[in-house]
C-alpha positions as CSV (number, residue, x, y, z in Angstrom):
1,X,0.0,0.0,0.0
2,X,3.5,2.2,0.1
3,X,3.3,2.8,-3.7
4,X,0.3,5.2,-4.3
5,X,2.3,8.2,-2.9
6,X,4.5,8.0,-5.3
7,X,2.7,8.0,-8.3
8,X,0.9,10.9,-7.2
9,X,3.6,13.3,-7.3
10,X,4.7,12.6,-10.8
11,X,0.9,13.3,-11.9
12,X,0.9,16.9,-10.0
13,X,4.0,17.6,-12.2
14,X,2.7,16.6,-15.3
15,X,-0.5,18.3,-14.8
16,X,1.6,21.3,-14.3
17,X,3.5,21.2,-16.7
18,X,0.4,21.1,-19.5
19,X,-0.9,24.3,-17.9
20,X,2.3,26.2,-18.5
21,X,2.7,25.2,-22.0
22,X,-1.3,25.9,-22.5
23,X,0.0,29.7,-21.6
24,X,2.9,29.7,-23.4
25,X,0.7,29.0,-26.4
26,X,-1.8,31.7,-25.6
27,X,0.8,34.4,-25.6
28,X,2.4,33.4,-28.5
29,X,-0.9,33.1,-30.7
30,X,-2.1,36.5,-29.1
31,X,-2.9,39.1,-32.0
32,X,-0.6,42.3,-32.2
33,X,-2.6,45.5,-30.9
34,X,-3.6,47.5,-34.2
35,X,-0.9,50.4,-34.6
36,X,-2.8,54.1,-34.3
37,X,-2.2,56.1,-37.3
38,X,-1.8,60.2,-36.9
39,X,-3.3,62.1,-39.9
40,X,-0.6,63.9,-41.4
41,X,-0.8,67.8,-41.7
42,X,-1.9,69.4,-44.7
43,X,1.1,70.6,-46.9
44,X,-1.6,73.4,-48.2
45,X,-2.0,74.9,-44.8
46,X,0.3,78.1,-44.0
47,X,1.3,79.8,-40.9
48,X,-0.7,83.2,-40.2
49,X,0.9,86.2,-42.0
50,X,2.6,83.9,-45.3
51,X,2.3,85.1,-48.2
52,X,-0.3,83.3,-50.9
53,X,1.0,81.2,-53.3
54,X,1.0,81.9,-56.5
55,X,-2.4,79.9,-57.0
56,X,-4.0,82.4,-55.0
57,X,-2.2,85.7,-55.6
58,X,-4.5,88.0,-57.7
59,X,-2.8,88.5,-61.5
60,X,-1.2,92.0,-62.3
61,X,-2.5,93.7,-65.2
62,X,-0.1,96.5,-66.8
63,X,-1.5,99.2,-68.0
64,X,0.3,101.2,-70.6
65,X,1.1,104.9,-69.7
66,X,-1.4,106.8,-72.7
67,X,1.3,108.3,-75.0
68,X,1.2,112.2,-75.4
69,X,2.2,114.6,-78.7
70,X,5.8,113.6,-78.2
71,X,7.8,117.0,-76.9
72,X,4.6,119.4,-76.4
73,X,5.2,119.8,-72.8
74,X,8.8,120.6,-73.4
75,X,8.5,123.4,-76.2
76,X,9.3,127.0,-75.0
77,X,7.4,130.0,-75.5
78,X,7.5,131.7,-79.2
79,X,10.4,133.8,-79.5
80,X,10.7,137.3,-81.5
81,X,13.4,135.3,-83.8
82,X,11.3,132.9,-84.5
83,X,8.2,134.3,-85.6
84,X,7.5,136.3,-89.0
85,X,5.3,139.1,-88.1
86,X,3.3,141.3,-90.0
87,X,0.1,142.9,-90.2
88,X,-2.9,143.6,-92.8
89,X,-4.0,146.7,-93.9
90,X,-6.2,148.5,-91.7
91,X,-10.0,148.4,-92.2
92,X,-12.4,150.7,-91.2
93,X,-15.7,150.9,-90.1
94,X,-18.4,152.9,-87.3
95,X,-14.8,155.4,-86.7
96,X,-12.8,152.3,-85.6
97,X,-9.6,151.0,-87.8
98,X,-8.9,147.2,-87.5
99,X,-5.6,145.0,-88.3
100,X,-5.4,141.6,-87.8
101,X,-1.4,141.2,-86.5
102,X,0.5,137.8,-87.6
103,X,2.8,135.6,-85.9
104,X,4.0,133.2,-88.4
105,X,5.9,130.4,-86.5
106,X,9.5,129.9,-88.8
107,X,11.6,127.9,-85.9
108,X,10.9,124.6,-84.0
109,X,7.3,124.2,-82.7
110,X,6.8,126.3,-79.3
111,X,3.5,128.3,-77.3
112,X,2.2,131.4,-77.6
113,X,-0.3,132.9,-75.2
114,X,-2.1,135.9,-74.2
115,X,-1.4,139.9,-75.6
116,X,0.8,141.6,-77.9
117,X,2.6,144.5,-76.6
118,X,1.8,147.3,-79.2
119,X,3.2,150.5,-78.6
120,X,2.7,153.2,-81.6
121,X,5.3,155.6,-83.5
122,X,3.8,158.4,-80.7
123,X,4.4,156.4,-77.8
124,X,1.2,155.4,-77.2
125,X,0.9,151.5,-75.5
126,X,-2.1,150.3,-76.6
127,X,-4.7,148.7,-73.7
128,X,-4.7,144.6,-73.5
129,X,-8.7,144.0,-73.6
130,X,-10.4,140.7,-74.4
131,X,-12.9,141.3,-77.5
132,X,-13.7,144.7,-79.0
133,X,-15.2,145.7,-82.1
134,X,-13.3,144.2,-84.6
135,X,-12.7,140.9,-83.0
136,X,-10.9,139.0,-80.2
137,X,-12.3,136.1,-77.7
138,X,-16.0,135.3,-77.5
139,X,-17.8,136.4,-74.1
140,X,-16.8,134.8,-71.0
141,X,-14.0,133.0,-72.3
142,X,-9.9,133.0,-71.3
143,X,-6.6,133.4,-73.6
144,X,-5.9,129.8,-74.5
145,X,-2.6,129.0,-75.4
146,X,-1.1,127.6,-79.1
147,X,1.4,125.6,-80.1
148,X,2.7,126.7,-83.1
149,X,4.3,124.1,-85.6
150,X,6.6,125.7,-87.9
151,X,4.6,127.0,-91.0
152,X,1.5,127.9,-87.9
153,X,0.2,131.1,-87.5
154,X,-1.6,132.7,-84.6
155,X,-3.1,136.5,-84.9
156,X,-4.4,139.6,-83.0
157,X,-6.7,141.9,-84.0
158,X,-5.0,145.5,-83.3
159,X,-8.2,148.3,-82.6
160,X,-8.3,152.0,-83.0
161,X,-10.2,155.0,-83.5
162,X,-10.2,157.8,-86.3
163,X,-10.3,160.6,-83.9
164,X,-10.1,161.4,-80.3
165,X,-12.9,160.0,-78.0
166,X,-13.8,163.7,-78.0
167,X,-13.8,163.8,-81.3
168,X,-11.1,166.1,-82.4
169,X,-9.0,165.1,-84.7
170,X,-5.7,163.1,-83.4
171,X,-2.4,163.0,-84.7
172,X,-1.6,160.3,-87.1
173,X,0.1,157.1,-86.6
174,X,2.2,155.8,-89.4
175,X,4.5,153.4,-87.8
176,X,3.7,150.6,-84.7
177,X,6.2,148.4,-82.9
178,X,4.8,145.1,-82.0
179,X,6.0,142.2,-79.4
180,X,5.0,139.2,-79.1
181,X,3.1,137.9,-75.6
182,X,6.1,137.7,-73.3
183,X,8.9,139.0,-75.7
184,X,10.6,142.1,-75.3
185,X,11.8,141.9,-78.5
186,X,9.6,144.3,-81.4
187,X,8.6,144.4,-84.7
188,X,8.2,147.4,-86.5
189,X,5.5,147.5,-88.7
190,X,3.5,150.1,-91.0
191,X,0.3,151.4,-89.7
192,X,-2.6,152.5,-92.1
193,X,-5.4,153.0,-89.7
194,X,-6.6,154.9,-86.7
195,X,-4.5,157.1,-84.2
196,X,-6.3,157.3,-81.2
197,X,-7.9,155.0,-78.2
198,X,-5.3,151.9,-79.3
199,X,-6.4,148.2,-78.5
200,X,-5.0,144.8,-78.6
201,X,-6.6,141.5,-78.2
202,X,-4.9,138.5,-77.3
203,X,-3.8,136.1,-80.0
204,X,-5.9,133.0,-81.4
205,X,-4.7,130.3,-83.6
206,X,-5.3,131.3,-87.3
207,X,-5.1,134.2,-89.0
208,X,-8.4,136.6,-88.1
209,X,-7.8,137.0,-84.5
210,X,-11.2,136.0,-84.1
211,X,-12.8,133.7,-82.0
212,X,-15.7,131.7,-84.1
């Protein structure tokens, strides 16, 4: 009756000996925890205050500067030397004598603006007025400047009266000298006309001295 001791230790062993190999089993056909994936960051987001890419910058439109009359703004004012003066023969009507006065541009292209100077062979300066009988600028309007290509002409109508404003008789006027607006430079020109009360209207492109 000695042996049954025995032969039960052995059977604990073995019994133990399944169960560990029954875990060792379990952890080895144990499935691997799924990995977590992190979303990557968007390449097309930018940090506040970067500047757009070209996708999103607005286009730039050139705009071409408009092109003006090449050297107008540049040409100086008409000089004496440059300009063929003369004057037509006085005409006369209702005691007034009227000359339109030339400027006949002969040099490069350049302004003229505003009066004459007239002064007469008695030494007379005649008055600067806008319009008078015989012609000069419409009502209400300003002395415009011209530019004067060569070969251009711009006039002034020259005014004056065939006796005094009293009406006794004046001394005639045979000769005038004449300058340009803004020359000091004269002409000296024949007068046929008038010899009192002298006027001068400022010049206008053409060659009336009238404004249409």
């Amino acid at each position: 009756m000695n042996w049954r001791p025995v032969l039960a230790v052995p059977a604990m062993c073995a019994a133990a000996l399944l169960a560990l190999t029954a875990c060792q089993q379990d952890t080895a056909a144990a499935p691997a925890a799924p990995a977590t994936t992190v979303p990557a960051t968007t390449a097309a987001a930018s940090a506040p205050g970067s500047a757009p890419s070209s996708a999103d910058a607005p286009a730039t439109v050139t705009t071409k500067a408009p092109t003006s009359d090449p050297g107008d703004p540049d040409a100086p004012a008409c000089a004496t030397a440059n300009l063929k003066v003369t004057i037509d023969e006085a005409e006369g009507a209702g005691g007034h004598s009227i000359a339109p006065v030339h400027f006949r541009n002969t040099g490069p292209a350049c302004w003229i603006e505003g009066y004459p100077t007239v002064v007469t062979g008695a030494g007379a300066t005649a008055g600067k007025t806008p319009a008078g009988y015989g012609g000069g600028l419409s009502d209400g309007s300003a002395p415009s400047p011209y530019l004067l290509e060569k070969g251009d002409t711009a006039s002034a109508v020259i005014e004056a009266l065939n006796a005094n404003p009293d009406g006794t008789a004046c001394q005639s006027v045979t000769t005038i000298r004449v300058s340009p607006p803004k020359e000091r430079a004269s002409v000296k020109l024949a007068w046929s006309g008038g010899c009192a009360g002298f006027e001068v209207h400022p010049v206008i492109r053409g060659t009336t001295g009238r404004e249409d």
